[in-house]
C-alpha positions, 0 to 999 in steps of 0.5 A: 648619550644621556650620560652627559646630559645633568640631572636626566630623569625619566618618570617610573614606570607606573608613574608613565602608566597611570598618566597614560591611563588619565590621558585616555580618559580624558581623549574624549570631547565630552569626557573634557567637557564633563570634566571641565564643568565638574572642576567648576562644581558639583553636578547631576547627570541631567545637569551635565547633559544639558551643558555638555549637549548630550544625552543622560545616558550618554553622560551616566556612561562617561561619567562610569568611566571616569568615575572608575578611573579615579578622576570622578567621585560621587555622592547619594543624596536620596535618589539623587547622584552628584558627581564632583571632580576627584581632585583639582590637578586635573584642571591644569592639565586641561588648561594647559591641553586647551591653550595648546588647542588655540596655539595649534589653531592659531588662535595666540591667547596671552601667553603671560595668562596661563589661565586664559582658557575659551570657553568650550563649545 
């Protein structure tokens, strides 16, 4: 059946594995808030706290997930933790799952932006 269709292609299997792995990481409302707000620029725990509305170490326990996934890194400057998104492909992903939240809900953003994003509530 696929043999008649040209140039099919499916992902490697650890390619298919590490996806889902970030997938569910990031299947969390405050794991995509945390994220967002890193992707935006280096912060602390009690900083993303406060923007995600959500306690200190509640955050420290998402970002220890996250961290050890690959999708967070950090650094120590004194006694103080900064955390920062690992990289910036996250952030398309992301884009892309949110338009896709207002398209199910109902809410049609420019389709011609694809970086039309609401802001996270």
């Amino acid at each position: 059946m696929h043999d008649s269709v040209t140039a099919f292609n499916m992902p490697a299997a650890d390619q298919v594995d590490g996806a889902a792995r970030a997938l569910r990481m990031l299947a969390d409302p405050t794991r995509i808030k945390i994220m967002w707000a890193l992707l935006q620029g280096e912060s602390s725990v009690n900083c993303l706290a406060e923007l995600v509305d959500s306690t200190p170490s509640a955050v420290s326990q998402h970002l220890a997930k996250l961290r050890l996934s690959g999708l967070v890194e950090s650094r120590r400057d004194g006694t103080f933790i900064y955390y920062h998104a690992a990289d910036t492909h996250v952030r398309q992903l992301l884009e892309q799952a949110l338009f896709h939240a207002d398209h199910i809900r109902g809410d049609h953003p420019d389709e011609h932006d694809p970086h039309h994003v609401h802001e996270l509530g």
